[in-house]
C-alpha positions in Angstrom: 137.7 -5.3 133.6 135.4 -8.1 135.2 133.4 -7.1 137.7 132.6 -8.8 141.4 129.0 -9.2 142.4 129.7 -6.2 145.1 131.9 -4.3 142.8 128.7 -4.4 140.3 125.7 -4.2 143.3 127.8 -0.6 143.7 127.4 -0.3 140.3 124.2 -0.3 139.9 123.4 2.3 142.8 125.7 4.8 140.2 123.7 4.0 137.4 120.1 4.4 138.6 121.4 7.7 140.3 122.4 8.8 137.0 119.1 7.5 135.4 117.5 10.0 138.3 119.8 13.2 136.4 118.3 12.4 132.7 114.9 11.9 134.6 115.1 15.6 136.2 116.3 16.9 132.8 113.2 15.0 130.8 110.4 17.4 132.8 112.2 20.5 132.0 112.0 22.8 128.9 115.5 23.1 127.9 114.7 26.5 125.2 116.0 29.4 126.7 118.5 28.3 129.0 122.1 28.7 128.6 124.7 25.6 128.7 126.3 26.9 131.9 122.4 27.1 133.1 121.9 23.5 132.7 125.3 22.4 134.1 124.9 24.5 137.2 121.0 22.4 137.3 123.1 19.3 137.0 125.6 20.1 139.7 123.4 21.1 142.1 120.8 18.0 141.2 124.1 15.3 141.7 125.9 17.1 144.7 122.5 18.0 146.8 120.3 16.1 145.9 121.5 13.0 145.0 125.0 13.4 147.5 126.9 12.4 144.7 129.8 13.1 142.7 129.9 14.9 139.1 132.7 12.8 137.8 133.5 14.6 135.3 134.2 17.7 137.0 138.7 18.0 137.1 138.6 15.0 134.6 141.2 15.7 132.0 141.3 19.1 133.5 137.5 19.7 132.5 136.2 22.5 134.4 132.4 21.7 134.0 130.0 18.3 135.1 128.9 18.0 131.1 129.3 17.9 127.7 126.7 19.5 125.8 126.6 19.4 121.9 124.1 21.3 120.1 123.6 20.6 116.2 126.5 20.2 114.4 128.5 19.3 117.6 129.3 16.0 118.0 130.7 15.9 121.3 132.7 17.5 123.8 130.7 20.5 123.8 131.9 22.8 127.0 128.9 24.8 129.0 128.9 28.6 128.1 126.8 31.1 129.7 126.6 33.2 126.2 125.1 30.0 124.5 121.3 29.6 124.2 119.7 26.4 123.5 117.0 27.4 121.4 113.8 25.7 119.7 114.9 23.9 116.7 118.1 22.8 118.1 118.9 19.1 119.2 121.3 18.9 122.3 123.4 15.8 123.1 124.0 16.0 127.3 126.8 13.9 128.3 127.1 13.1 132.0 128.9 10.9 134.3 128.1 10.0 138.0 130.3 8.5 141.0 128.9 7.3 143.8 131.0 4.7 146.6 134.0 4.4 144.0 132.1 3.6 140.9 131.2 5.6 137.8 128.3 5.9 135.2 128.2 7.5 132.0 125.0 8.4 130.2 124.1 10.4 127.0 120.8 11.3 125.4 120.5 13.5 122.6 117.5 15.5 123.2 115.0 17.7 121.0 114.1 20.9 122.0 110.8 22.4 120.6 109.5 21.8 116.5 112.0 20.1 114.5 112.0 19.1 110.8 111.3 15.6 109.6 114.6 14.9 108.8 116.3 16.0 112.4 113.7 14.0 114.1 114.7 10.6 112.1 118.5 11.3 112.9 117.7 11.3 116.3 115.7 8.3 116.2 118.0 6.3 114.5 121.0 7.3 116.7 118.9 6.1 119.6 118.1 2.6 118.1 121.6 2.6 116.8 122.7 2.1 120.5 120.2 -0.2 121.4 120.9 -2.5 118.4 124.2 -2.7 119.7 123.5 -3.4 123.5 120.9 -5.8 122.3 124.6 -8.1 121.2 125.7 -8.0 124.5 126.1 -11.1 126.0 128.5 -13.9 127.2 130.7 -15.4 124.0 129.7 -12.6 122.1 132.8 -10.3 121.2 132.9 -6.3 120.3 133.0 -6.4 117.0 129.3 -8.0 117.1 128.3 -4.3 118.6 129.8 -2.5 116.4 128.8 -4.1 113.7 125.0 -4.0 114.5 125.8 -0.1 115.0 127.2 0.8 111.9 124.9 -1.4 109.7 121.8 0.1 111.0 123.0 3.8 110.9 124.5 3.0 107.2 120.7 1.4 106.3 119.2 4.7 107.2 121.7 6.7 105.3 123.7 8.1 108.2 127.6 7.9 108.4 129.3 6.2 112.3 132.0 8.2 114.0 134.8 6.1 114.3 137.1 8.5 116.3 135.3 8.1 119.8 134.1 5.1 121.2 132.3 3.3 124.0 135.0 2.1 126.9 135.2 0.0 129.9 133.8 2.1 133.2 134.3 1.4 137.4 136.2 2.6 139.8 137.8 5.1 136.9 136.3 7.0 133.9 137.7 5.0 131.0 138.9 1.7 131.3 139.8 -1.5 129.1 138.3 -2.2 126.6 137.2 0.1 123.8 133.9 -0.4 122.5 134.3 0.7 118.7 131.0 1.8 116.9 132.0 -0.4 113.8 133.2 -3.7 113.4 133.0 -7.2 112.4 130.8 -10.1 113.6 133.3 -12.4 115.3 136.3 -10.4 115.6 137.6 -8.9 118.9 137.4 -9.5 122.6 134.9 -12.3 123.6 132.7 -11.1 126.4 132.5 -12.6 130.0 129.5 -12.0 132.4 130.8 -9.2 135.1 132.1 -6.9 132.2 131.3 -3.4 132.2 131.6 -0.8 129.5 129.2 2.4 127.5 127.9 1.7 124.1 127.5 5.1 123.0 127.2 5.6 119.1 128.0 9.1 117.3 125.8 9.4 114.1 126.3 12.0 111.6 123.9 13.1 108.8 126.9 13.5 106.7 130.4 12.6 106.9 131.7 10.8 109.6 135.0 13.1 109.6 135.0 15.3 112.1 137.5 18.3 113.4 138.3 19.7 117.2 137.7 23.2 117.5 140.9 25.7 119.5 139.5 25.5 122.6 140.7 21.6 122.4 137.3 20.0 123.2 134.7 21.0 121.4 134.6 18.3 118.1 132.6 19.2 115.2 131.1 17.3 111.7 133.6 18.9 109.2 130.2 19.0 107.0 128.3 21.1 109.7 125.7 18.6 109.5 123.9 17.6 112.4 125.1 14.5 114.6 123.2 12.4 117.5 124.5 10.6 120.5 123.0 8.1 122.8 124.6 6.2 125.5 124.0 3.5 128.0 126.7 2.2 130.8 125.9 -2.0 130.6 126.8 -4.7 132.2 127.2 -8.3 130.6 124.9 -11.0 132.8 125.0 -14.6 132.6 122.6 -15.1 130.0 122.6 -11.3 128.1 122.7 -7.6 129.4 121.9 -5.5 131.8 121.5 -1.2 131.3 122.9 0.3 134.4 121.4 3.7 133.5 118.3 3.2 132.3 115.6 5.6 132.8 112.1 5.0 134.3 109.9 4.2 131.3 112.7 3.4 128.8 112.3 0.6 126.8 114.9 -0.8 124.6 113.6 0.4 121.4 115.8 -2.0 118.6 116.1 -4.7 121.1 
């Protein structure tokens, strides 16, 4: 769970590789393309360029190197060469990165052409949802602080948390100890200690937070059809706060 200087200098060469994948994805125009389209883009962009490892690729038996939800998806979303992102849509891409053992995991939610008012907000709340909550991280702090600060700021802005998927501990394998839970209380649950790693990575629906998994066993969906955002960071706790191991060039964070 605690990481060793080396263990977390690795660590770090993961996450700004990652970083480098949302960076590629940022300068190009997503309408148009299919979800296979984009996960053969990321493939190609972590094997070649980056001589790196899609990590999710055989994870669980996933066949694919990301999860991309569109709309009312909240996540899980499998690639599909018949499905067209499409102006109007918001797409949540989900991808993870190993490079000399260690993993990253990353999310953004992104918005693809004009959208309404109301989709924009969602989107922007989701995204200072997860920086309210990495903004708690620090040593003698415990989980619950994060997911308190989560849920209370999606609940001000009238949006419900999903509570059935959660941040996690990350290294040398996907998901490790602990789970980082999107609600919470202040005080309650494991006290932090510098070296930890884990994702914050909040699911906020416009409606209900109940959500269902489709038959093809991945795909999980609002049971409202409303629209749901993601954002995710990997973090590490430092001796006096946090440190984003997958932040992007020019992101700044935004509820900090």
């Amino acid at each position: 769970m605690v990481k060793t200087p080396d263990e977390l200098a690795l660590m770090r060469i993961s996450g700004k590789l990652l970083a480098s994948v949302f960076e590629m994805l940022d300068g190009i125009d997503l309408a148009g393309r299919s979800t296979m389209e984009v996960n053969d883009l990321v493939e190609d962009f972590i094997t070649v360029d980056l001589a790196a490892r899609p990590a999710s690729k055989g994870q669980y038996g996933f066949q694919y190197v990301l999860n991309c939800s569109i709309n009312h998806v909240v996540c899980h979303g499998v690639p599909d060469p018949d499905a067209i992102i499409r102006g109007g849509d918001i797409i949540n891409l989900d991808i993870t990165l190993e490079k000399n053992g260690f993993i990253a995991d990353s999310s953004k939610t992104f918005i693809v052409g004009e959208v309404p008012p109301a989709t924009r907000r969602l989107v922007r709340v989701a995204q200072e949802a997860m920086w309210k909550g990495i903004a708690e991280v620090r040593p003698g702090a415990h989980l619950g602080d994060i997911g308190f600060a989560i849920e209370r700021h999606a609940k001000k802005h009238g949006y419900s948390v999903v509570r059935d998927y959660c941040g996690h501990g990350i290294g040398r394998e996907m998901h490790e100890e602990p789970s980082v839970l999107n609600f919470g209380r202040r005080g309650t649950g494991l006290k932090l200690r510098e070296g930890m790693v884990f994702t914050i990575e909040p699911m906020i629906n416009q409606g209900t937070r109940k959500v269902s998994t489709e038959k093809d066993g991945w795909t999980v969906v609002t049971n409202d059809r409303k629209l749901s955002a993601q954002f995710e960071h990997t973090v590490a706790v430092t001796g006096d706060g946090v440190e984003v191991l997958t932040l992007r060039s020019g992101e700044t964070m935004l509820a900090a």
